[in-house]
Structure formats: structure tokens, C-alpha cells
C-alpha positions in Angstrom: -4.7 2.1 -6.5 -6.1 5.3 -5.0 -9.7 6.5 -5.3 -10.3 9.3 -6.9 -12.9 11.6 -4.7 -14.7 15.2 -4.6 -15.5 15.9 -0.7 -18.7 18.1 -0.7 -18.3 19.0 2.7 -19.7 21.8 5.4 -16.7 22.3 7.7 -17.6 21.7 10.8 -15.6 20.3 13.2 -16.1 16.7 12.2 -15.9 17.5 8.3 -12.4 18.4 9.4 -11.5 15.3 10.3 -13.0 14.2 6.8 -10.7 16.2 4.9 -7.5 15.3 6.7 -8.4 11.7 6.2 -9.2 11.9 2.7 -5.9 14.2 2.2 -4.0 11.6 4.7 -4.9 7.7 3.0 -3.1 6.2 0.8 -5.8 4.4 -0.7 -7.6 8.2 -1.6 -6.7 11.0 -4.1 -8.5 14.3 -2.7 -8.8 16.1 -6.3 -11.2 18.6 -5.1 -13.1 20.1 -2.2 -16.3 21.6 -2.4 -18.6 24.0 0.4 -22.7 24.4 1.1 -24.1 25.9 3.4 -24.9 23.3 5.9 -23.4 23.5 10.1 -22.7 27.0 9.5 -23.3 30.0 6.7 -21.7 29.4 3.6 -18.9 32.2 4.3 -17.8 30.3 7.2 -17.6 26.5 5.8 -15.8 27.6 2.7 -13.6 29.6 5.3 -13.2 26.7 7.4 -11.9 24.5 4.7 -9.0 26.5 3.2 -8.5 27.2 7.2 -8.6 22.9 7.8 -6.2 22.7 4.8 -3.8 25.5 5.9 -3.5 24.0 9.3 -2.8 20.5 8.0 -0.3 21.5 5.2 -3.1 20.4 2.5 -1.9 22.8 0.0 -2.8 21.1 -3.5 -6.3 20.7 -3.3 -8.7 23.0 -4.9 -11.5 24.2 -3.3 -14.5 26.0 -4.1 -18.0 27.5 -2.7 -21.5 26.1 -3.4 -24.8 26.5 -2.7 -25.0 28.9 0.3 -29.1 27.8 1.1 -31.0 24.3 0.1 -33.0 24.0 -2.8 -36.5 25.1 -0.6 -36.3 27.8 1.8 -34.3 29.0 4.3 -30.5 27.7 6.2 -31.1 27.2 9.8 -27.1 26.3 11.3 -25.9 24.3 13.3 -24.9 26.9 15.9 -26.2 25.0 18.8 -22.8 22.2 17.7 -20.7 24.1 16.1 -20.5 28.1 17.1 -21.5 31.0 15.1 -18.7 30.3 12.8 -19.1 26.8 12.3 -15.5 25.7 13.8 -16.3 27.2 17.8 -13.1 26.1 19.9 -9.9 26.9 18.6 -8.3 30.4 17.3 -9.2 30.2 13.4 -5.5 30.8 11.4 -5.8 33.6 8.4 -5.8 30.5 5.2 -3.2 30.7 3.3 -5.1 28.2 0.6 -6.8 29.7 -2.1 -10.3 29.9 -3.5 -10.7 28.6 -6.9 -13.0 31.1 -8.5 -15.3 28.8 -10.1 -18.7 27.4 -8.2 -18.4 24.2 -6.9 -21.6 22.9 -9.7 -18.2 24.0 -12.0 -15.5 22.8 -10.3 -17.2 19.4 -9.9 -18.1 19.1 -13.6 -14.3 20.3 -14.8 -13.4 17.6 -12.5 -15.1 14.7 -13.5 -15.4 15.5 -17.0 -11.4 16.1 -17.4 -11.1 12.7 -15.5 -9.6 10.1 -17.7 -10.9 7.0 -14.8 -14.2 7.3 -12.5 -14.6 10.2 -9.4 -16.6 9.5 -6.5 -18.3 11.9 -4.7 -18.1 11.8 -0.9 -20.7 14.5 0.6 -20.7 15.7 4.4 -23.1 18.3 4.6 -26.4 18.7 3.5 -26.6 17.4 -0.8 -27.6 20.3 -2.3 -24.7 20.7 -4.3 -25.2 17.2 -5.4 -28.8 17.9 -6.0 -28.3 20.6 -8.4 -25.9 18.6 -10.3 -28.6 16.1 -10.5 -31.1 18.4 -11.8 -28.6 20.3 -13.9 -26.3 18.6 -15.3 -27.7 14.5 -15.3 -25.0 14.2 -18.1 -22.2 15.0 -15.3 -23.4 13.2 -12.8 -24.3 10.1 -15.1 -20.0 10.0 -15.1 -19.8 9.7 -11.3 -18.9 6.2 -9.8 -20.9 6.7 -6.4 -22.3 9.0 -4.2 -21.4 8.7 -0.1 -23.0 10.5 1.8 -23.1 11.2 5.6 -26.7 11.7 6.6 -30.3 10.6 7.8 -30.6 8.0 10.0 -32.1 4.1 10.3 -33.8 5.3 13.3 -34.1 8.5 15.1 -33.0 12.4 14.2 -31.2 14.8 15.7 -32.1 18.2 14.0 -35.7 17.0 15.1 -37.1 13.9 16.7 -37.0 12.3 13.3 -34.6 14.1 10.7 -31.2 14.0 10.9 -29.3 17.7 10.2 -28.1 17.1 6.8 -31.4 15.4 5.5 -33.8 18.1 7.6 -31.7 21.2 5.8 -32.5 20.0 2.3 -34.6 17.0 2.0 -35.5 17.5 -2.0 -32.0 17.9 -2.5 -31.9 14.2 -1.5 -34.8 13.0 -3.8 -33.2 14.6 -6.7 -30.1 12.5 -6.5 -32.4 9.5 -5.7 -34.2 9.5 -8.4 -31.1 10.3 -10.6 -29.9 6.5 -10.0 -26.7 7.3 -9.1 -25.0 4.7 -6.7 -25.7 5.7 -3.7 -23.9 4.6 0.2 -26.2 6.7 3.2 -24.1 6.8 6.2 -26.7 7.8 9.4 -26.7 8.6 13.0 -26.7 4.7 13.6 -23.6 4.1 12.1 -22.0 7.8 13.3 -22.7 7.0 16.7 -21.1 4.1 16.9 -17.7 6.6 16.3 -17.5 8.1 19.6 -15.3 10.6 20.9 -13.8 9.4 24.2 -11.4 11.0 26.6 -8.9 8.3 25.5 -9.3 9.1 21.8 -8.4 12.6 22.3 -5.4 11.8 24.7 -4.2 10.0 21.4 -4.4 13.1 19.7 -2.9 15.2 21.7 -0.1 12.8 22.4 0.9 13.3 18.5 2.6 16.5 19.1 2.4 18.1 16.3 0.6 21.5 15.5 -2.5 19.8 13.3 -3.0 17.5 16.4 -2.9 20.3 18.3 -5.7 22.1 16.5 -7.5 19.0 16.2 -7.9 18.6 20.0 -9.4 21.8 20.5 -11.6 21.1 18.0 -13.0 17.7 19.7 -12.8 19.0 22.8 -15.4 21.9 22.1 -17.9 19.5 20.0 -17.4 17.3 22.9 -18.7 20.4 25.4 -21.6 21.6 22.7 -23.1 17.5 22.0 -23.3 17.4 26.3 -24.8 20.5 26.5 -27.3 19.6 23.7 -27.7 16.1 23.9 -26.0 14.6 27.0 -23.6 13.3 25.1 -20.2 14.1 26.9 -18.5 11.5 24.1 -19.4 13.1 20.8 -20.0 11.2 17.6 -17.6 11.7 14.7 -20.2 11.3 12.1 -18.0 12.2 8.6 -15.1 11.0 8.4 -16.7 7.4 8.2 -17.3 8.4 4.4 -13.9 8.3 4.1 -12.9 5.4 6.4 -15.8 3.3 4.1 -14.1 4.2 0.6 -10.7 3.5 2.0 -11.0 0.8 3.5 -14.3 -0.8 3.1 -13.8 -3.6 6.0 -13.9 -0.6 8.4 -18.0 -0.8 8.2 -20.8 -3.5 7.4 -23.4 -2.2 4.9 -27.0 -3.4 3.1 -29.0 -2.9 0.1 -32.0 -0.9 1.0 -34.6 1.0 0.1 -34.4 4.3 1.0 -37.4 7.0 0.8 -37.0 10.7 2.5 -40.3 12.5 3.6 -40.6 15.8 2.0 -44.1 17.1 3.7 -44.5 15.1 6.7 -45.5 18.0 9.6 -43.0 16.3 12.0 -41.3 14.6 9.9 -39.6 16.3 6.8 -36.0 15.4 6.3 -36.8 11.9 8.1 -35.1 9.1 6.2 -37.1 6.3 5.8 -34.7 2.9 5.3 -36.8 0.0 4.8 -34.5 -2.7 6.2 -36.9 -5.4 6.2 -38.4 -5.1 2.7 -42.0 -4.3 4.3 -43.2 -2.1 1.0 -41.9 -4.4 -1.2 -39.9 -1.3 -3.1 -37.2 -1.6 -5.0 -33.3 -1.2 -3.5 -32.0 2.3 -4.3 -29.3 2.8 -1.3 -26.7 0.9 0.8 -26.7 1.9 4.2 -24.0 1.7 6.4 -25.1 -0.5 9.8 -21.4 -1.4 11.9 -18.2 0.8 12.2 -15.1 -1.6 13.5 -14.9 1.6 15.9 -10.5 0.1 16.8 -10.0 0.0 13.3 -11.7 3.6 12.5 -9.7 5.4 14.9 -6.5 3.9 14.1 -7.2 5.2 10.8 -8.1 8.9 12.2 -5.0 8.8 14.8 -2.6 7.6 11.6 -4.3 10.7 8.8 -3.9 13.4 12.1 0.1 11.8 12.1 0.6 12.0 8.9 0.0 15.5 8.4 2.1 18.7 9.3 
């Protein structure tokens, strides 16, 4: 039986690869896609979703635009990863998938309300869209069977020294849906880069031969070029899609009861995620957190969605 899912996503070259698995599995029924502004402006992830769609033949899937800043202050992009449009690398198609006029606070709440069985939502990008849910409509978001989201970190950041991206762009966004009690899965940089994107893996994809493969490759191989020119990391991490992998099939990853804390006010370290793996504060458990990816088993699941699709 399928899992039915909202991806709150900020395409992105790696939210890409979220959204053709989710659209790909078997085991996952894409209802809806949602955008914030996250990797890139708002104009350009909502863009880059109906333009991921298009490419892949994804054609049934509505899709609308969020929140195009976090909760507090100002969207800083991801330009430095992921170009001034948010998908650098390839020549971006015209979509031929529509906008749903609605917001996405209203798409998600016709969604889950007009569900007759439970909808998880699967987040990519930074939660403000979840996080005004949260504060707006609790009754909504009281429906929701879980939350997944790809973000923060067991250890180290990468927007600064301690914050991961998505947590650093909207760090209140994640106490709201923390203290809304909503299940809640964090997938970090721990477990992300564990997914890395070797020379092999995207021989794979290219060997598909078909024209989403094709697309995809350029993709990888321009995150590939911007994580070594930012980080030294000629192998890039494909950090979302292991939302996806965990929902579908959850042997793909190992994961623990936590507590998880984010620091709003910290000087150096707002948007840090604080995971108390060894029970020192004596808190609570509000979180599983994603700790081993079976990295084969992953990218067998990637190389089979990519197939699958036109």
C-alpha cells in the first residue's frame, strides 16, 4: 500500500531527484508538491518544479508556491551550490505543468483535509511552509501522519560552521513545528553525506539513455563542480531524496529517538541543531534522526525512479 505524501520542496538540484523518486516508487503516491523559498528565490524553485516534472513526464501532480522568505527576516540563496536560478547546469525546458492557483498553506490543507486515510509531509527546503501551518492552522496539521524533513545536522553545518542551510534560513520555522508535536524524522548532513555522488553513480545515469537521465546528469555533474569549488567536495552529497528513500523503504536508513533543540539566538550559532544523542539534558524525545543510509540500496532506488520515468 502506497504512502500518501506532500513534498515541500525548494528545487534544487538534489530536490529534483526527490520528486522523481517520490513520483517513481511504488510504495509512494505524490498527491502534491509544494515551493519556499529556500536554494534559490521563490520564482525559481516553483519554476524548477513544474520544470523537474515536465522533464520527467510527471504530469498529474499539483503544484503550488509558498512562502517566498522565512518567518524572520531576509532569504539569503543558495547561489554559491545551485546558480542564480537555483537549477545552474542544464538548459531549463519552458514547463508545460501547471500552477495550481492556490498557496501551498491552501493546497496542503485541501489536501489533507479531503484525504479519506493519513498524508505525510516530506519537506526539502527550509520548513517555513510547515511552520505556518503549525502556527495557522494546528487543526490541519493535527491530521498529518509525520513530518520528514531534510535538514540540520548531528554535528557540523554547512551554511555556517554550525547550521545546516535549511535550519540557518528559518530556524523558528523549525520550533514552531516542534513544539506542535507533530511526528517528526530530521534527516542531517550526517546522514546526507553518507549519499555521495561518485563518478560511477553518474555513469549509471547516463547509461540509462533516456532524456530525464539525460537532464539528470547535467544536473549532478554541475552540483558536483559547485560542492568542490565550495567545499572540496568533488563527490557531492545527495542530501533529499533520502526523505523519500526512508518513507519507501524504511530499511534503506537506521534512525533514533532524540531530542532535538534548534538555537534561535546563538551569535554563531542560530539555525544549529542541537540532537542530544546521549540523553545528557535529560529532555524529553521529540525527533527521530536519521544516523546510516545503506548507500548500495539508496542508489539502486535513485538509478530505478530516474528509469522509470520518461
Amino acid at each position: 500500500m502506497s504512502t500518501p505524501i506532500i513534498l515541500d520542496c525548494d528545487p534544487g538540484h538534489d530536490d529534483v531527484f526527490a520528486i522523481w523518486l517520490a513520483a517513481a516508487h511504488p510504495n509512494i503516491e505524490l498527491r502534491a508538491i509544494t515551493t519556499v523559498g529556500g536554494n534559490g528565490q521563490l520564482i525559481h524553485t516553483t519554476q524548477n518544479a513544474r520544470i523537474a516534472c515536465t522533464v520527467a513526464g510527471i504530469g498529474d501532480v499539483l503544484i503550488a508556491a509558498g512562502a517566498a522568505s522565512p518567518l524572520n527576516g531576509e532569504l539569503h540563496p543558495a547561489d554559491w551550490i545551485h546558480g542564480a536560478n537555483a537549477l545552474g547546469g542544464p538548459d531549463l525546458p519552458s514547463p508545460s505543468v501547471a500552477l495550481d492557483a492556490r498557496s501551498a498553506l491552501d493546497l496542503m490543507t485541501d489536501v489533507i483535509e479531503g484525504s479519506g486515510e493519513s498524508v505525510t509531509i516530506v519537506a526539502t527546503g527550509p520548513l517555513t511552509n510547515i511552520g505556518e501551518l503549525a502556527r495557522d492552522r494546528p487543526d490541519v496539521l493535527a491530521k498529518v501522519e509525520r513530518v520528514i524533513w531534510m535538514g540540520g545536522s548531528t554535528g557540523r553545518g554547512n551554511a555556517t560552521p554550525y547550521a545546516e542551510f535549511n535550519a540557518w534560513t528559518d530556524p523558528e520555522a523549525i520550533q514552531l513545528v516542534l513544539d506542535s508535536g507533530i511526528d517528526f524524522t530530521m534527516v542531517g548532513l550526517n546522514i546526507s553525506h553518507q549519499a555521495l555522488i561518485t563518478d560511477g553513480v553518474r555513469k549509471q545515469i547516463s547509461a540509462i539513455g533516456t532524456n530525464t537521465a539525460a537532464f539528470g546528469r547535467e544536473l549532478l555533474d554541475f552540483f558536483c563542480a559547485t560542492y568542490d569549488a565550495a567545499e572540496e567536495m568533488p563527490d557531492a552529497p545527495l542530501h533529499d531524496p533520502i526523505t523519500i528513500a526512508l518513507l519507501a523503504d524504511p530499511s534503506v536508513v537506521t534512525t533514533v529517538r532524540s531530542r532535538l533543540d534548534v538555537e534561535l539566538l546563538g551569535t554563531e550559532t542560530r539555525g544549529a541543531t542541537s540532537v542530544d544523542l546521549h540523553g545528557i539534558l535529560n529532555r524529553p524525545d521529540n525527533a527521530t534522526i536519521a544516523l546510516e543510509l545503506d548507500v548500495d540500496r539508496f542508489w539502486r532506488m535513485i538509478l530505478d525512479a530516474v528509469a522509470a520515468l520518461a
